[in-house]
C-alpha positions as CSV (number, residue, x, y, z in Angstrom):
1,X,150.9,104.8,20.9
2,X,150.1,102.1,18.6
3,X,146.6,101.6,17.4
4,X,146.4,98.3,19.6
5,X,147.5,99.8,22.5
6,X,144.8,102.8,22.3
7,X,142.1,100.0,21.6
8,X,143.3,98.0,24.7
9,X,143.3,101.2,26.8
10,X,139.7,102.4,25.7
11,X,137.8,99.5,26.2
12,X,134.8,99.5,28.1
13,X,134.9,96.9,30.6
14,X,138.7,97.7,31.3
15,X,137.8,101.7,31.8
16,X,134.7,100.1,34.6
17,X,137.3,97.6,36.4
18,X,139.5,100.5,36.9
19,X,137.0,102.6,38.5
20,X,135.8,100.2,40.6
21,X,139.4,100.1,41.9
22,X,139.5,103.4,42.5
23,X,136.2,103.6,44.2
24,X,137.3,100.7,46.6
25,X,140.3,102.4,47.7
26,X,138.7,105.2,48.8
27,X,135.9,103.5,50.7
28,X,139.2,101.8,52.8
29,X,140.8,104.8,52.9
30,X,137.5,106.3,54.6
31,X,137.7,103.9,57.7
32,X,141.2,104.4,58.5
33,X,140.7,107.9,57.9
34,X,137.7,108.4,60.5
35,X,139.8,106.1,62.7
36,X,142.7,108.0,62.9
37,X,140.6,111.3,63.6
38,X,139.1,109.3,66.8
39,X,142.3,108.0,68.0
40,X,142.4,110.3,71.1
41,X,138.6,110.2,71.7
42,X,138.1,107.8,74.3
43,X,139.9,104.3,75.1
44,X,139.2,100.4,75.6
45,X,137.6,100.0,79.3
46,X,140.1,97.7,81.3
47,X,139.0,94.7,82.5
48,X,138.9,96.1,86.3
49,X,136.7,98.6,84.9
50,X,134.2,96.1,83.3
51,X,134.5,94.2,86.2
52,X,132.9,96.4,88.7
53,X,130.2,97.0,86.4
54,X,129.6,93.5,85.6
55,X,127.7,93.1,89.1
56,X,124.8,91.4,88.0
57,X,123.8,87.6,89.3
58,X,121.3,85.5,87.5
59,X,118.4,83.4,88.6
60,X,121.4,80.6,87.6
61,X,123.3,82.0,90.1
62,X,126.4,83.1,87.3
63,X,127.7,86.1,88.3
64,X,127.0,85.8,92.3
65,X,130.5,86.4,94.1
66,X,132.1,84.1,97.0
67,X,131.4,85.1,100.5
68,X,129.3,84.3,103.6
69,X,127.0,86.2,106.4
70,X,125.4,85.2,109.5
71,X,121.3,86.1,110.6
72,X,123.3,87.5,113.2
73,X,125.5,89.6,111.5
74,X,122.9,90.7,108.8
75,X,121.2,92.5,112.0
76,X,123.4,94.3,113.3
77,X,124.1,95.6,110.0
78,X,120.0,96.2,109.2
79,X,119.8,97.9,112.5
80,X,122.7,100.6,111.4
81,X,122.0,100.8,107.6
82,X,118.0,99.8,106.6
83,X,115.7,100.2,109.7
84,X,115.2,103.7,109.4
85,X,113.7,103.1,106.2
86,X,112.4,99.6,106.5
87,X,111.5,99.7,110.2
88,X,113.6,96.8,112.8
89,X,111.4,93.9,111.4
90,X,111.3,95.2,107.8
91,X,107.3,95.4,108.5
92,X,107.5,99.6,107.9
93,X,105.4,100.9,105.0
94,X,105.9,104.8,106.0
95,X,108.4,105.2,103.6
96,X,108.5,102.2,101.4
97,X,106.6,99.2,101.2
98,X,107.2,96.3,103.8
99,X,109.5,93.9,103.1
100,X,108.7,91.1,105.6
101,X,105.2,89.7,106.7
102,X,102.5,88.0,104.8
103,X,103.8,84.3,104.0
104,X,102.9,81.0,105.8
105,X,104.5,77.6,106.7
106,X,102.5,76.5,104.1
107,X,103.9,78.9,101.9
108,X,107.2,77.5,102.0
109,X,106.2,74.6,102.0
110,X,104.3,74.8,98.6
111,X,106.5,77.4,96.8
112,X,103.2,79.4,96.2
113,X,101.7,82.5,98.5
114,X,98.4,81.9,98.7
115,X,97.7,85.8,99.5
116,X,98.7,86.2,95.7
117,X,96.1,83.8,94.2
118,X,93.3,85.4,92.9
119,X,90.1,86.0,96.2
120,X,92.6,86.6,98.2
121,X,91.6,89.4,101.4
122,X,95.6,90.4,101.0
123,X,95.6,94.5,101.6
124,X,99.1,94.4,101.1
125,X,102.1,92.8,99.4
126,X,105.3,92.6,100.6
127,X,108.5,92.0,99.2
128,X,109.1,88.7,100.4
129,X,105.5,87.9,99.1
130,X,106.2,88.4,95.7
131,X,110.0,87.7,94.9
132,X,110.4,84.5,93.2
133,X,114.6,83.9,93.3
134,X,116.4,84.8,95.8
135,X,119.8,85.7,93.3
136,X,117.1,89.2,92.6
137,X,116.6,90.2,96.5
138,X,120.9,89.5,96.4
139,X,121.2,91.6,93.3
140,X,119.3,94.6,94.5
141,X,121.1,94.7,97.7
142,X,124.2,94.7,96.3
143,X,123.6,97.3,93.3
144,X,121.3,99.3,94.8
145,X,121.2,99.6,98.6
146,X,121.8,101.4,101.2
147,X,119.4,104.2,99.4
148,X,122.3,107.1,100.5
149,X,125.5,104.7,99.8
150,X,124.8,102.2,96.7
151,X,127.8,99.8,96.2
152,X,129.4,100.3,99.2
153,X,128.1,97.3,100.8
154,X,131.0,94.2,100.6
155,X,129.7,90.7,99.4
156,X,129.9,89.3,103.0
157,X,127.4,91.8,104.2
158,X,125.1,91.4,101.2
159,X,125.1,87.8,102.4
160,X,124.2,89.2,106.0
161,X,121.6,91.5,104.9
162,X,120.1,88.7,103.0
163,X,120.0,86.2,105.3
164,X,118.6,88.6,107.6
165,X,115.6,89.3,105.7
166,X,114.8,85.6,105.0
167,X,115.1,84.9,108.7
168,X,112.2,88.0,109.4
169,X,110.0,85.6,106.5
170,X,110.2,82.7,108.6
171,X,112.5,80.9,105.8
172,X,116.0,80.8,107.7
173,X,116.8,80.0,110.9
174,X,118.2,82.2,113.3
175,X,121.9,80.7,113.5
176,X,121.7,80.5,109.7
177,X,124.8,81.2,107.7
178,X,124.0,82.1,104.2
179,X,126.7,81.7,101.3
180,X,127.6,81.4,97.8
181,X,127.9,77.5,98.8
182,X,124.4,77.4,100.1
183,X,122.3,79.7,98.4
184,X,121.0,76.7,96.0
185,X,119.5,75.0,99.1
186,X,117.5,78.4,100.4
187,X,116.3,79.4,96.9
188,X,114.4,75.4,97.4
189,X,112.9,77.3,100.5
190,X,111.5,80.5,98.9
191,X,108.2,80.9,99.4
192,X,106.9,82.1,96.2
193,X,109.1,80.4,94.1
194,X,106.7,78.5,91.9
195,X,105.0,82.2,91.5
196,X,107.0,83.3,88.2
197,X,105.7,82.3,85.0
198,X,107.9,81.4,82.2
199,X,105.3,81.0,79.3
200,X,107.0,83.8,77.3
201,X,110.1,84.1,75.1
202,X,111.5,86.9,77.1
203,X,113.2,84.9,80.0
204,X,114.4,82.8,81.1
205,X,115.7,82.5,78.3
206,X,116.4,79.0,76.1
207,X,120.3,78.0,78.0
208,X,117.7,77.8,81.4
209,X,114.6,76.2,79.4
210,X,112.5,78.9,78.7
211,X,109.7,78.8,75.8
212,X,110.2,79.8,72.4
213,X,106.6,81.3,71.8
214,X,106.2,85.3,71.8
215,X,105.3,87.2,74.8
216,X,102.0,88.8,73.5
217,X,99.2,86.6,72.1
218,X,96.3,88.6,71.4
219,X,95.5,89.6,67.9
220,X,93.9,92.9,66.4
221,X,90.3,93.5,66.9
222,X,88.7,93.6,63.3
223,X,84.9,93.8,64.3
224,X,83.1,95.4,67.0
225,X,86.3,97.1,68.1
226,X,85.5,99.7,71.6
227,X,86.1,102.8,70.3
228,X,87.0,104.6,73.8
229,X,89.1,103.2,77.0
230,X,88.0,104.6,79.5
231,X,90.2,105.0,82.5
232,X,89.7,104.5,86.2
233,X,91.1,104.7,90.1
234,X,90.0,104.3,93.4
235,X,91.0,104.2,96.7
236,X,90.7,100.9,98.4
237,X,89.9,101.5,101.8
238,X,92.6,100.4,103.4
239,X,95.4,102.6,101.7
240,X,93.0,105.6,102.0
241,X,94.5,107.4,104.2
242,X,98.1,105.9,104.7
243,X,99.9,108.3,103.5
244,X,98.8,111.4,105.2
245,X,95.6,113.6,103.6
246,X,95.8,114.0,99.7
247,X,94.0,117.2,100.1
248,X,97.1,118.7,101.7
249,X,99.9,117.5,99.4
250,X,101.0,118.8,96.4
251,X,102.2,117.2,92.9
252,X,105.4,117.8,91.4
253,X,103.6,119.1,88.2
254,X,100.8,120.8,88.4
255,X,97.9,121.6,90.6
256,X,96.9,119.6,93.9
257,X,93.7,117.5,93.1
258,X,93.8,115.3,96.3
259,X,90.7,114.4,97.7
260,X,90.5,114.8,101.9
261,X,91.4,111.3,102.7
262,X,90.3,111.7,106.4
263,X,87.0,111.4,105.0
264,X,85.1,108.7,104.0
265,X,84.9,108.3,100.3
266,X,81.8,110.9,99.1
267,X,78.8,109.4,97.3
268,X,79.2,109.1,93.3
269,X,77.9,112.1,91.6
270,X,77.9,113.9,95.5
271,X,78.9,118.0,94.6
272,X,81.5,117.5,97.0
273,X,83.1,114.6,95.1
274,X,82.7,116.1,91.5
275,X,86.0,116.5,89.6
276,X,85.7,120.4,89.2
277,X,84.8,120.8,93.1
278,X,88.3,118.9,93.8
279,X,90.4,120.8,91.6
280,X,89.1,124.4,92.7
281,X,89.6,123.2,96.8
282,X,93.2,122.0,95.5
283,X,94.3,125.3,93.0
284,X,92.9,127.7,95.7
285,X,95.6,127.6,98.1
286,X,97.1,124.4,98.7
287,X,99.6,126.0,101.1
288,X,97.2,128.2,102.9
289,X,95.5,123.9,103.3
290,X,98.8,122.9,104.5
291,X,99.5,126.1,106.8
292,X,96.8,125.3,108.3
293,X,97.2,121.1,108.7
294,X,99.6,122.0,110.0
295,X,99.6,124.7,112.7
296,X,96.2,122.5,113.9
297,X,98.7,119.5,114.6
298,X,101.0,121.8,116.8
299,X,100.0,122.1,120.2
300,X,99.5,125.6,121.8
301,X,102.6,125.0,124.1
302,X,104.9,124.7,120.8
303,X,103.2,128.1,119.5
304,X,106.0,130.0,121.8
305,X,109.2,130.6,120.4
306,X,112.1,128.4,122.1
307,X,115.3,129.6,123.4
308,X,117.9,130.0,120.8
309,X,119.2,126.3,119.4
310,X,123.0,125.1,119.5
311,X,124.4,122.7,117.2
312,X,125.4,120.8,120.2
313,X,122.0,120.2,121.6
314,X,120.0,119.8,118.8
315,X,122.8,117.1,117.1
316,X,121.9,114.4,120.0
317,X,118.1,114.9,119.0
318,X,119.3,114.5,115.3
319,X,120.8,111.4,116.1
320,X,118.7,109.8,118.6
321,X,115.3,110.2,116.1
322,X,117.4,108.9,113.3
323,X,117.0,112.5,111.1
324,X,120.9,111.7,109.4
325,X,119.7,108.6,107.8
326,X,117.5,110.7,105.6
327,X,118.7,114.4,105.6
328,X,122.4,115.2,105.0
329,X,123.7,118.5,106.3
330,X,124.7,119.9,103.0
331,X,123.3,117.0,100.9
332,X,120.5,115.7,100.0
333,X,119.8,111.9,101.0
334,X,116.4,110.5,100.8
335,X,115.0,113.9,101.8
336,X,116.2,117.5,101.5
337,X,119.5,118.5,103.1
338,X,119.1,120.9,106.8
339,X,120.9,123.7,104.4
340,X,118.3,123.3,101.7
341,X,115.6,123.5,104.4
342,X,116.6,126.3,106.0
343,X,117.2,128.9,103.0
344,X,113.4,127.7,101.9
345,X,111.9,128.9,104.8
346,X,114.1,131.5,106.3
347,X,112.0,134.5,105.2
348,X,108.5,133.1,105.8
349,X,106.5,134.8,109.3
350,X,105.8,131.3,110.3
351,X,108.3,129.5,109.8
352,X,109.1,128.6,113.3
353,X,105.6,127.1,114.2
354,X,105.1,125.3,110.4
355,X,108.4,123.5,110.8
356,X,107.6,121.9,114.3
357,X,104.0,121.4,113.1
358,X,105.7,119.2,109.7
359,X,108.2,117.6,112.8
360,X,105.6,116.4,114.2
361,X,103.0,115.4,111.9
362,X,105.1,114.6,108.7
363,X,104.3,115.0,105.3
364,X,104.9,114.6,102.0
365,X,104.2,116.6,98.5
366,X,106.4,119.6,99.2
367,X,110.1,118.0,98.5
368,X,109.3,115.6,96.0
369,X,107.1,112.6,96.4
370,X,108.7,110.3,99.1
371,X,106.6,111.0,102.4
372,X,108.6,112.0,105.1
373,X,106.6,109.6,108.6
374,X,105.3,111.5,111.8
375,X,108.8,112.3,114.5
376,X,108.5,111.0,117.7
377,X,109.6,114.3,119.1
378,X,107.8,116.7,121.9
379,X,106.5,119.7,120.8
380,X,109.6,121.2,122.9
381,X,112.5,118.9,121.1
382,X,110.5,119.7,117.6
383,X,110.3,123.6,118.0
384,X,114.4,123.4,119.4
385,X,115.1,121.7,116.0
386,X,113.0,124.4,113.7
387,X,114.5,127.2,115.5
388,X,118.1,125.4,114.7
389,X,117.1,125.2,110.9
390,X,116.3,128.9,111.0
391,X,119.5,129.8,112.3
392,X,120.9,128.6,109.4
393,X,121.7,124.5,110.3
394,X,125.0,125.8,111.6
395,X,127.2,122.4,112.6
């Protein structure tokens, strides 16, 4: 090698430009290598797959599907799918809160409830109250409801269901047909639609002429700052008791500390209203408390045990009180499943009476928080349907 050559090779800069070469093949060899070792880890979703997840309808109304549904046929289909939760006018609170009732002519009228302005004597708020486009009460139906079947609903009968509810709020006619063509003209109709406030950078957002300014504008204390937040709840009057007596239910972590709702609320400071005095009534035997609740609910008559219950007898009452809508046989639904209920209680003494008394009385606490409402049943029809769940829930 010639003493150029060895020069030309040695150089400095020439040595660095190679390296750099070198160090950017291997960073593309790295990629294609990590790609290769994920080849057979998952795929591209297919566009019928991205489709059924891309369900969701904006307040613009992109996104909502073609279809139509009558107030007519939105009942029949309420009547079958939602009324045992929602009650026949929507108006039920025992299990969720109403849907229907609170709005006014004047409501419409203005766009604005007035039982949401601020002095309002409103005790309760309803759905219909509060929503201000109608694309969200289409959404939620369609994604979400009914509570045991999610999904399975087509977009006609969303429509249906939909029109059905705005018929019970006053703001659709009865021989209303609500569509994808229409749904403009009812959203002008809505009774809180002026109610949503769009003073924030969060939506809508600038394609539907929302503001640019942040969501938050306070700023940081810097003098005088509270050093403590204190905390508080209460019980307005009205929702005191309407869900059954706190004292008797229990949390899904930790101990009860209910207060007896049946009772008008104690005196501040009162020994009987004192934290500590709550808390060692609730730890001391919440299920001696709802034992008892209980068997004081049942009548004497239901105390004697009934004659041995068929599936074939006790299915009609099943039926006829609407107990499927909420309670599969082997699945849970919105409450336990009749298997899960009977292996729970199959080795307690009592089981027969507590079972009618719960029948009967309802409650909520022990299966999770969603309270199950008082049954319409005779002691008689109650006591053939515990002594069916302690035979096992046999079909």
């Amino acid at each position: 090698m010639s003493r150029f050559e060895l020069h030309r090779f040695s150089s400095p800069s020439l040595v660095l430009a190679g390296l750099c070469l070198l160090g950017a093949g291997l960073a593309h060899a790295q990629p294609v290598a990590r790609q290769a070792a994920l080849a057979d880890v998952g795929r591209t979703a297919t566009p019928a797959e991205i489709k059924a997840w891309d369900i969701d309808v904006r307040p613009d109304f992109k996104g909502l599907p073609k279809g139509k549904g009558s107030v007519r046929q939105g009942e029949v289909l309420w009547e079958a799918q939602c009324a045992s939760c929602h009650g026949s006018f929507a108006e039920s609170s025992e299990i969720f809160t109403p849907i229907a009732g609170g709005i006014t002519a004047q409501d419409i009228k203005n766009g604005r409830v007035d039982g949401l302005m601020p002095g309002a004597n409103q005790p309760n708020r309803t759905t219909l109250m509060k929503v201000a486009t109608v694309s969200t009460l289409w959404d939620y139906i369609n994604r979400a409801m009914p509570w045991n079947a999610p999904k399975t609903l087509t977009a006609d009968e969303v429509y249906a269901v939909t029109a059905y509810i705005l018929n019970l709020g006053n703001v659709l006619p009865d021989d209303y047909t609500l569509s994808d063509a229409n749904i403009r003209e009812v959203q002008a109709r809505l009774p809180n639609r002026n109610g949503m406030t769009t003073a924030h950078a969060m939506w809508p957002g600038k394609e539907l002429g929302g503001a640019a300014k942040p969501d938050v504008q306070g700023s940081n204390c810097m003098a005088n700052c509270k050093t403590e937040v204190v905390v508080k709840s209460f019980l307005p009057d009205y929702a005191r008791n309407a869900h059954g007596n706190l004292a008797e239910q229990s949390r899904l972590v930790g101990a009860s500390r209910g207060v007896d709702t049946t009772q008008p609320p104690m005196a501040a400071g009162s020994p009987s209203n004192s934290a500590p005095a709550q808390v060692g009534r609730a730890q001391a035997a919440p299920e001696k408390i709802a034992t008892s609740a209980s068997a004081a609910a049942t009548p004497a008559s239901s105390t004697a045990k009934p004659a041995a219950a068929g599936a074939a007898s006790v299915m009609p009452l099943l039926q006829k009180n609407a107990c499927l809508a909420c309670h599969g046989m082997d699945n849970k639904l919105v409450g336990p499943s009749f298997k899960d209920i009977a292996n729970k209680y199959k080795d307690r003494a009592d089981a027969a009476n507590y079972l009618s008394g719960k029948i009967k009385s309802g409650g909520q606490g022990v299966w999770g928080a969603i309270p199950m409402p008082p049954q319409a049943l005779s002691a008689a029809e109650a006591g053939q349907v515990s002594q069916w769940l302690l035979q096992g829930a046999v079909k």
